[in-house]
Residue, then its C-alpha position, 0 to 999 in steps of 0.5 A: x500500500x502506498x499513502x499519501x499527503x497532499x495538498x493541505x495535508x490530506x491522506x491519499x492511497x496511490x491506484x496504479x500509477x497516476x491516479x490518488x484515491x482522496x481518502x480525507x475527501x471520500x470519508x466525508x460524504x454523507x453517511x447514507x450513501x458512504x459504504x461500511x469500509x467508509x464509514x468505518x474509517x472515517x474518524x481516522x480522517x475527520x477534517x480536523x485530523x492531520x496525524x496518523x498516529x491513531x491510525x497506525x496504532x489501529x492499523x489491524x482495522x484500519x488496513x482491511x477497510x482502506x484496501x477494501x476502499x481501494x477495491x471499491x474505487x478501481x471498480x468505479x465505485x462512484x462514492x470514491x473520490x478519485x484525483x489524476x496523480x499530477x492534479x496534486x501537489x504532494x507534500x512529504x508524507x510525514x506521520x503529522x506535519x510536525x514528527x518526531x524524526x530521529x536521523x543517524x548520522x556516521x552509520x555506514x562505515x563506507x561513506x563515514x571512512x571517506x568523508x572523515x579521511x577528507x575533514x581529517x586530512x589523514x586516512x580512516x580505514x572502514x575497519x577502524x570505523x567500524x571499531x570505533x563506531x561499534x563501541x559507541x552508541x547510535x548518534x545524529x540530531x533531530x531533524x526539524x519538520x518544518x524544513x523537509x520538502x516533498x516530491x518537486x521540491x525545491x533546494x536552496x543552499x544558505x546564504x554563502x554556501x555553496x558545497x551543497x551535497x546530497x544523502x540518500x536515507x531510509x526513514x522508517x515509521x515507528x509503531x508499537x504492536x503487543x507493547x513492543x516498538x515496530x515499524x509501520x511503513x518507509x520512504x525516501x528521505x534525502x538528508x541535504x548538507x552544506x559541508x563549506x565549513x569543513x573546508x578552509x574559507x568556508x563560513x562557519x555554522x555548526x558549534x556546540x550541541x548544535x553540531x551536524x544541525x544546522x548543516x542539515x536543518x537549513x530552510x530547504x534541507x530535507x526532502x521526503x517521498x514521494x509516498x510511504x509505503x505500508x508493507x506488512x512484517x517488512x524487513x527495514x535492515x534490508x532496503x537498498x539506496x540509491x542516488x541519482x544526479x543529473x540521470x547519473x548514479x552516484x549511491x548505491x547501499x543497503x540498510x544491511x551495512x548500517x553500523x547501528x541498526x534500526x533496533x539498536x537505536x531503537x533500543x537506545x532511544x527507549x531508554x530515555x523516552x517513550x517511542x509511539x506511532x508515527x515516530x521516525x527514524x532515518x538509516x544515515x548514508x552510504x558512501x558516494x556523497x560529494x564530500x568524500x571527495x573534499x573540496x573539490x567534490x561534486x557538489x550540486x550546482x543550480x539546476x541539478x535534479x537529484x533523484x532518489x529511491x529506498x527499496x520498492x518505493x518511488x522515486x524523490x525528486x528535488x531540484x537544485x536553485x540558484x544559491 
């Protein structure tokens, strides 16, 4: 299954490829005409309603009733509201419009091995980071809701930035079945960097607790999408990434490689606060971004298109502005 957000934050399921069931618009015909598989979801989706928590933490009930509205509609039922695909405007589908979204950061040896020997100026091996990083606990920051753009978004770097540089991530969503923490459903997220200030010249911006969050939070500095996929007992330390810029790959990885795995950060985390439905957290990336290449790496320049995939989802597309 493969939901939505759209325009004013409305909840859609993807039929085929190029046309939205509304869901948020079809739960709120008349009671007389709405079908049971309707009126059973309907407070999921009330109009006042922009979270996803309750429904995810009602998914048994909710999931049988959406793929029964999504029957309904591919057969024509005419109480389904039904839009073309490029008729809206997708937003990153997000659990809420402000999640609590937890993102790894140095979690592939690869990509950590190369960047670091760079900003270093000294050569680190894959093995001596994976050394060093296994004995110590997950790290990252907290991405900011607000700054993470959808499918066709736009990219623009901070005033004086210009080594502006990509991250393919998996983002899972989080929920809890049998008081246990699991995972509802993944998309694409790209954790968009400035890495000026690693270099010499470069306008500092990160100090502090502040480290990795400002680099990675700017106004247009994360993109998600282009929808979540819902997959039942999916395995999130098994889906592939990948990158592409300008048609031109540049990552390929698997969750697999990631030093600390989705259950050890979520494990870590619970230690200290209480994981629910919708709750997210990013895998990090694997190696191939610009700055592992230092100063002189391909960074993204005004009217690059980046184009990015997390296992069978969709892929997310931004483009680059002039800085």
């Amino acid at each position: 299954m493969r939901i939505v957000r759209f325009d004013n934050w409305s909840t859609g399921l993807l039929l085929g490829e190029d046309r939205v069931l509304d869901v948020s618009a079809t739960v709120q015909r008349p009671e007389a005409v709405a079908p049971p598989a309707v009126q059973s979801v309907a407070p999921f989706f009330a109009p006042q309603s922009l979270d996803w928590a309750p429904m995810i933490s009602a998914w048994p009930l909710v999931k049988p009733a959406l793929e029964q509205l999504i029957a309904d509609a591919s057969a024509g039922e005419p109480t389904a509201i039904v839009r073309d695909l490029h008729s809206v405007s997708l937003l990153p589908p997000l659990p809420s419009p402000t999640p609590r979204v937890f993102v790894m950061a140095a979690n592939f040896a690869d990509h950590a091995a190369r960047a670091l020997s760079v900003i270093r100026g000294t050569p680190i091996t894959e093995e001596q980071i994976l050394t060093e990083m296994r004995k110590a606990l997950p790290s990252g920051f907290m991405a900011i809701p607000g700054t993470v753009t959808g499918q066709d978004g736009v990219v623009i770097a901070p005033p004086g930035h210009r080594m502006l540089d990509y991250e393919v991530e998996a983002a899972v969503v989080l929920t809890r079945r049998d008081g246990e923490v699991g995972y509802w459903g993944y998309t694409a997220w790209n954790d968009l960097s400035v890495r000026d200030h690693y270099f010499p010249g470069g306008p500092p911006i990160d100090a502090g607790p502040l480290v990795w969050a400002l680099q990675k939070n700017f106004a247009t500095g994360n993109a998600a999408g282009p929808w979540m996929v819902v997959e039942d007992d999916f395995d999130p330390g098994d889906l592939e990434l990948r990158t592409w810029v300008n048609g031109e790959q540049r990552q390929e990885g698997s969750t697999a490689d990631m030093i600390h795995s989705f259950n050890a950060t979520v494990e870590h985390l619970s230690n200290y606060l209480p994981l629910g439905p919708g709750d997210m957290i990013t895998s990090g990336t694997p190696a191939g971004a610009a700055v592992e290449d230092g100063a002189g790496g391909r960074y993204l320049e005004p009217g690059d298109v980046v184009e990015i995939q997390v296992g069978s989802g969709g892929v997310l597309r931004t483009t680059v502005e002039k800085f």
